[in-house]
C-alpha positions as CSV (number, residue, x, y, z in Angstrom):
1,X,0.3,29.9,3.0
2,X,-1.5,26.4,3.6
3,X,1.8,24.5,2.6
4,X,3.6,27.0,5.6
5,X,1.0,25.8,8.0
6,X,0.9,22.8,7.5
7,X,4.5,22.2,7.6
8,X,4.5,23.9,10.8
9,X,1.5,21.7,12.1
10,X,3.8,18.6,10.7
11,X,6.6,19.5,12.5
12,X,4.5,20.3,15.9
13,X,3.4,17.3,15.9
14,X,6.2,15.3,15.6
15,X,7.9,17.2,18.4
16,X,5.2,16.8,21.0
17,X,5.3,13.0,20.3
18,X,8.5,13.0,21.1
19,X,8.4,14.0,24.4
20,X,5.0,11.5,25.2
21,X,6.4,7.8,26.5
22,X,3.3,5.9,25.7
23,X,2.3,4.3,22.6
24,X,-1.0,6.1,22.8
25,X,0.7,9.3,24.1
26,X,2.3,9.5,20.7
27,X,-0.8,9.2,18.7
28,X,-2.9,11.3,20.5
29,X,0.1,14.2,19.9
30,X,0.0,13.1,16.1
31,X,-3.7,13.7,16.1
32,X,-4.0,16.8,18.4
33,X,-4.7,19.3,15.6
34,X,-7.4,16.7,14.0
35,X,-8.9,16.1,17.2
36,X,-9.2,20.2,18.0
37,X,-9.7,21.6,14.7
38,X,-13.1,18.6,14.9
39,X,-14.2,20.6,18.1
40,X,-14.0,23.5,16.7
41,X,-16.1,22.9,13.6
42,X,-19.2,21.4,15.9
43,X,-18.8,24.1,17.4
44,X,-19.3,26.7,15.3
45,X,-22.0,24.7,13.6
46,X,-23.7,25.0,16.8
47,X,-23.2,28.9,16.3
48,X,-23.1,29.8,12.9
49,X,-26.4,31.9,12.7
50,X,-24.3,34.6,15.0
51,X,-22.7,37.6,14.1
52,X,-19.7,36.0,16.2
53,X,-19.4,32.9,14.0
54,X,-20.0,34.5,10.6
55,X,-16.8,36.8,11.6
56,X,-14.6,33.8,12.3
57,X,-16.1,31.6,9.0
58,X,-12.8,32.5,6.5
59,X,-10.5,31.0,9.9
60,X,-12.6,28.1,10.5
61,X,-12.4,26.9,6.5
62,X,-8.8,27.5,6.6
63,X,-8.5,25.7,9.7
64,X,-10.6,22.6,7.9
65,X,-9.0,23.0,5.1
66,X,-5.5,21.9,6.3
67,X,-7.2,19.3,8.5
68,X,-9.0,17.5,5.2
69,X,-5.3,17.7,4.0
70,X,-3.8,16.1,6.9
71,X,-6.7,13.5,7.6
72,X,-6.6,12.8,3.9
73,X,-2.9,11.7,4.0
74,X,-3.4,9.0,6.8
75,X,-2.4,6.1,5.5
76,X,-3.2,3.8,8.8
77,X,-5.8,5.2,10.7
78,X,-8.6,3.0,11.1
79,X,-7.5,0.4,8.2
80,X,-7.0,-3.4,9.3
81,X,-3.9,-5.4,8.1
82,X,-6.0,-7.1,5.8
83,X,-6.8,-3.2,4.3
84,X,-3.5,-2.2,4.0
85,X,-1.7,-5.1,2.6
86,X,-4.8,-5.3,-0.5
87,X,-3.5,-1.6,-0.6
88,X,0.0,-2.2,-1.0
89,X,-1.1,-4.9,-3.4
90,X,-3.0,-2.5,-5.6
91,X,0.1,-0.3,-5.7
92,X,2.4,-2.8,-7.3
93,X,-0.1,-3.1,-10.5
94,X,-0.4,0.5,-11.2
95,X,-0.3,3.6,-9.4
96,X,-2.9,6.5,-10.6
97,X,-3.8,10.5,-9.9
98,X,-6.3,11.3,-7.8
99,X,-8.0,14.8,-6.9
100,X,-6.8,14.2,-3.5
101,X,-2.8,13.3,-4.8
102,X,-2.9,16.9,-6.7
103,X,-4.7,18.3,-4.0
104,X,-1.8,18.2,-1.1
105,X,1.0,18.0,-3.8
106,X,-0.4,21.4,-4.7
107,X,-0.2,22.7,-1.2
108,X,3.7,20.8,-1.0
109,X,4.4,23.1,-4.1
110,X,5.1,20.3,-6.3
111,X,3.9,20.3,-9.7
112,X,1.2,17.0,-10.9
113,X,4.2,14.4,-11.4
114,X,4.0,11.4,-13.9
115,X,2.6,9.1,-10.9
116,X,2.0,6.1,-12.3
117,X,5.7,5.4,-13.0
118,X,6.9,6.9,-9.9
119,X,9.0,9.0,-12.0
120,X,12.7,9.4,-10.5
121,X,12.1,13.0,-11.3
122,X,9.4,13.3,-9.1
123,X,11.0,11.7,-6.7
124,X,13.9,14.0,-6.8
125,X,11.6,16.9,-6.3
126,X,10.1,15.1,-3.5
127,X,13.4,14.7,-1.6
128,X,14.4,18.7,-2.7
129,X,11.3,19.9,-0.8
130,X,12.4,22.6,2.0
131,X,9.3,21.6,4.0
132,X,10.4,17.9,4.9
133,X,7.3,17.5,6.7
134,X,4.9,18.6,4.2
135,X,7.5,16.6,1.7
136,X,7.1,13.3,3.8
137,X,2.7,13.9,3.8
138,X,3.0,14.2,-0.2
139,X,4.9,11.2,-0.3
140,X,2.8,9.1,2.2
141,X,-0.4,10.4,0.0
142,X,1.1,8.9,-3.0
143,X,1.2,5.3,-2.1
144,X,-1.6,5.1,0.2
145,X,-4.0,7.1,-2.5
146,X,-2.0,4.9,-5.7
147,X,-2.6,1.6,-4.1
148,X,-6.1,1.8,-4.5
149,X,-6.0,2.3,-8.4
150,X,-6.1,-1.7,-8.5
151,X,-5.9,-4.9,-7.0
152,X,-5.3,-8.9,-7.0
153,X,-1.7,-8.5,-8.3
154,X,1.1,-10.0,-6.3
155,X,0.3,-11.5,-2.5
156,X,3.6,-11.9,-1.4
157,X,4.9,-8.1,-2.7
158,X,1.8,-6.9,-1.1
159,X,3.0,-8.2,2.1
160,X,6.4,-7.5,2.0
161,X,5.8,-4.2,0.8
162,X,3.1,-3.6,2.9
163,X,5.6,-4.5,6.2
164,X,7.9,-1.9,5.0
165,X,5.9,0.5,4.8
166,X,4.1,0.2,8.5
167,X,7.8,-0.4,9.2
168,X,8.7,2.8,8.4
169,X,6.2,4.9,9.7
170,X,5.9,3.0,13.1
171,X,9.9,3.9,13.2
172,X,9.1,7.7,12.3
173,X,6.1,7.9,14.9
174,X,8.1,6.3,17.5
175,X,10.6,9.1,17.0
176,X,13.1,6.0,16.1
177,X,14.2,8.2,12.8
178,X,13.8,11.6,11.3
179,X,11.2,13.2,8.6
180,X,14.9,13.2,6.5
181,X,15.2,9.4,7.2
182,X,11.9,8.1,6.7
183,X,11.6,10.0,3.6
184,X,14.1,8.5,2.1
185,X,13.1,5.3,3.2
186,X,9.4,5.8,1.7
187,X,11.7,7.4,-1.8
188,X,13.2,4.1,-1.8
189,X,10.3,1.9,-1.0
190,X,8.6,3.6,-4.4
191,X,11.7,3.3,-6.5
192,X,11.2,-0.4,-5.2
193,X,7.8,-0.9,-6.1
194,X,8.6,0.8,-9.5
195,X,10.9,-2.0,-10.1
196,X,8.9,-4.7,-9.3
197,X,6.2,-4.2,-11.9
198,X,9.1,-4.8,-14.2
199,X,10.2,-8.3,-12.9
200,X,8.1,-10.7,-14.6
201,X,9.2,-9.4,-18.1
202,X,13.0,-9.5,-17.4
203,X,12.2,-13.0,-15.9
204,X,10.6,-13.7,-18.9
205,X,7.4,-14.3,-17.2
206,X,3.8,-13.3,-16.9
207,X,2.6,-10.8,-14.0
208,X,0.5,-13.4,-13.1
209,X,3.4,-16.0,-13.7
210,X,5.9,-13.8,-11.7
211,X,3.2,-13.8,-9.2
212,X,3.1,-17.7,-8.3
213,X,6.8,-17.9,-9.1
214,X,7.1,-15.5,-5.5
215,X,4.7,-17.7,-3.8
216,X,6.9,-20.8,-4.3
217,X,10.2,-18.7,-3.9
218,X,9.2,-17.0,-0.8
219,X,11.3,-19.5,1.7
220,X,14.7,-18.7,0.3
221,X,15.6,-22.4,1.3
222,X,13.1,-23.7,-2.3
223,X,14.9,-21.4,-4.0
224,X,18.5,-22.6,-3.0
225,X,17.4,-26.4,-3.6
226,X,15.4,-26.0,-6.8
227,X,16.9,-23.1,-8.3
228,X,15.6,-20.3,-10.6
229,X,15.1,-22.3,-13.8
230,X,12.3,-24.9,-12.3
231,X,10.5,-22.4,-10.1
232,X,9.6,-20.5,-13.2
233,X,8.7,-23.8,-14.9
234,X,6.5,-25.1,-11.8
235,X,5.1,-21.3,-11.6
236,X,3.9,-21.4,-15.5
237,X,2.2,-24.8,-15.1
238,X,0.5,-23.4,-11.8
239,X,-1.4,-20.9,-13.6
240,X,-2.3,-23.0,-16.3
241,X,-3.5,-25.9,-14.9
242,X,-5.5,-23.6,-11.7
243,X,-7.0,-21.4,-14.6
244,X,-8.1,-24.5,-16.6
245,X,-9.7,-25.9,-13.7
246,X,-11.1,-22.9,-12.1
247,X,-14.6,-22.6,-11.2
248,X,-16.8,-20.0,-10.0
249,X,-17.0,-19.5,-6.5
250,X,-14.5,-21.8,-6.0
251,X,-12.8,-20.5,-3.0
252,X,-16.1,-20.5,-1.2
253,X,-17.3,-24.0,-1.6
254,X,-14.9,-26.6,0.3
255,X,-15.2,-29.4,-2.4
256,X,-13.7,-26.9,-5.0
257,X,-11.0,-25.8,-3.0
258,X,-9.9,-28.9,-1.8
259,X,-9.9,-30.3,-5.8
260,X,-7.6,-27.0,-6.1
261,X,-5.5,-27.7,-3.2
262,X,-5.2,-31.6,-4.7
263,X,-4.2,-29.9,-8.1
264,X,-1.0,-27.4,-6.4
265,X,0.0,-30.7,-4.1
266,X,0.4,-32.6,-7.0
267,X,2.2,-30.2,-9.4
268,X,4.3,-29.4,-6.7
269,X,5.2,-33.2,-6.1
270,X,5.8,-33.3,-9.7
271,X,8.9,-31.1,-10.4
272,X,10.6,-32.4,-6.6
273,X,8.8,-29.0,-4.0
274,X,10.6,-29.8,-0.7
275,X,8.0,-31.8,1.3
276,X,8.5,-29.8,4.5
277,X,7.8,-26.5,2.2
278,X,5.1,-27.9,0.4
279,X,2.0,-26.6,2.9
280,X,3.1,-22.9,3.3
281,X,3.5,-23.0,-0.4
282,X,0.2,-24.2,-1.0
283,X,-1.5,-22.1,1.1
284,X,0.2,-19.5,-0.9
285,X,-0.3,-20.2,-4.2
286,X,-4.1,-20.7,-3.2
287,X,-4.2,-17.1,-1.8
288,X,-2.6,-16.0,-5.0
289,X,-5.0,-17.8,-7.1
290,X,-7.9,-16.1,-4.9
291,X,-7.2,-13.2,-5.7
292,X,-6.8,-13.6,-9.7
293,X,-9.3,-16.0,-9.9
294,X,-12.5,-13.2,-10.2
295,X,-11.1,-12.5,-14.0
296,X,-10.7,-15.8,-14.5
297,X,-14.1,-17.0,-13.5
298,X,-15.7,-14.5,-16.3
299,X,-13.4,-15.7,-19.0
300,X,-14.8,-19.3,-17.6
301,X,-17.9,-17.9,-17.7
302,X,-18.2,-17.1,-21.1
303,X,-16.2,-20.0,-22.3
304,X,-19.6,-22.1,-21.3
């Protein structure tokens, strides 16, 4: 019964931002239910001590119920860029089960998949779903609940995964595609995030290797003029030499992070970067070794 209504509340939705022109018209129809369903329940906790209210208790619970379910499966509302791209980040490492995952997977009929894998037979039951609504919340629940399991993994995946994503739903909110599209978009996107936690060891790199390899490889043009071969080489001696020289707090003192920034410039020089590439690169591979650097500072740490 809660899958049915929600489904239907899904599809509402959808259909009444369709007919809105505004930007803000569409949102407000993608939250109407939310928005009434929280007026409702303050209230009837305004009332609840009358005979009124108690007779209406089971309704409002199932009413808040399916909201929880639908607020729970948000995956923008009130989270900044920053937010969701550390989100997308977390969901390249590792994806995990939640109570939350299982709870509106259970309500989408779907039995508790292998989720960390992003098994292509959960996806497959996914895209089966009759309720393509319900179908598309169970998918949007898994990577925005999955991406929080870890983080400091790969800055530019984060971000181009992370654009895809808001891609994709801005698309489907803006009535640009259907449930059908977008879901398949959002199947793809995890069969895509799947495969990237499988680069580095076909490259024959470390995670954290694959990771500075994509900060110098993210202009296609270093790619073309150094090829595959050096970029890995330039990527292993970046995390070396950064985790050799690593100290803590590092990226909050400006002596230490210009020594770093001295360090990348001149490894970079080394092995022939492109000069006009070299300050977007840097500023990359800084970023990248930001967000590694906490597990390297307690190795650091307990090295002295």
């Amino acid at each position: 019964m809660m899958a049915g209504a929600i489904e239907w509340i899904l599809d509402l939705q959808q259909k009444l931002a369709a007919k809105e022109k505004t930007k803000e018209g569409k949102k407000n129809a993608h939250r109407r239910y939310q928005d009434a369903v929280l007026a409702l329940s303050k209230a009837f906790a305004l009332a609840s001590a009358s005979d009124e209210a108690r007779e209406i208790r089971e309704e409002v619970g199932f009413f808040q119920a399916i909201r929880a379910a639908l607020v729970k499966s948000s995956t923008g509302s009130g989270v900044t860029q920053q937010e969701r791209e550390l989100a997308i980040q977390q969901i390249v490492s590792r994806a995990v089960v939640s109570t939350e995952i299982v709870d509106i997977l259970a309500a989408a009929g779907i039995k508790s998949p292998d989720i960390s894998i992003l098994s292509d037979e959960f996806l497959a039951e996914v895209q089966q779903m009759e309720k393509k609504n319900l179908a598309l919340e169970a998918l949007r629940k898994l990577i925005n609940d999955g991406i929080r399991s870890r983080s400091k993994a790969n800055v530019v995946q984060t971000k181009a995964f992370s654009e895809r994503l808001e891609d994709a739903v801005a698309r489907y909110h803006a009535n640009a595609i259907t449930t059908a599209e977008v879901l398949q978009e959002l199947i793809q996107l995890a069969k895509d995030i799947r495969a990237a936690r499988q680069r580095g060891e076909e490259a024959g790199l470390s995670d954290e290797e694959i990771a500075f390899y994509d900060a110098l490889a993210e202009n296609e043009s270093a790619v073309q003029m150094m090829g595959d071969d050096k970029l890995k080489l330039i990527a292993h001696e970046l995390l070396m030499s950064l985790r050799e020289n690593v100290s803590v707090d590092w990226a909050h003192r400006d002596s230490a992070r210009a020594r770093m920034r001295v360090l990348v410039k001149r490894i970079l020089r080394k092995y022939g970067y492109p000069p006009d590439l070299q300050d977007t690169a840097v500023q990359t591979v800084l970023q990248q070794a930001e967000a590694l650097s906490s597990g390297w500072s307690i190795t650091h740490r307990g090295t002295t």
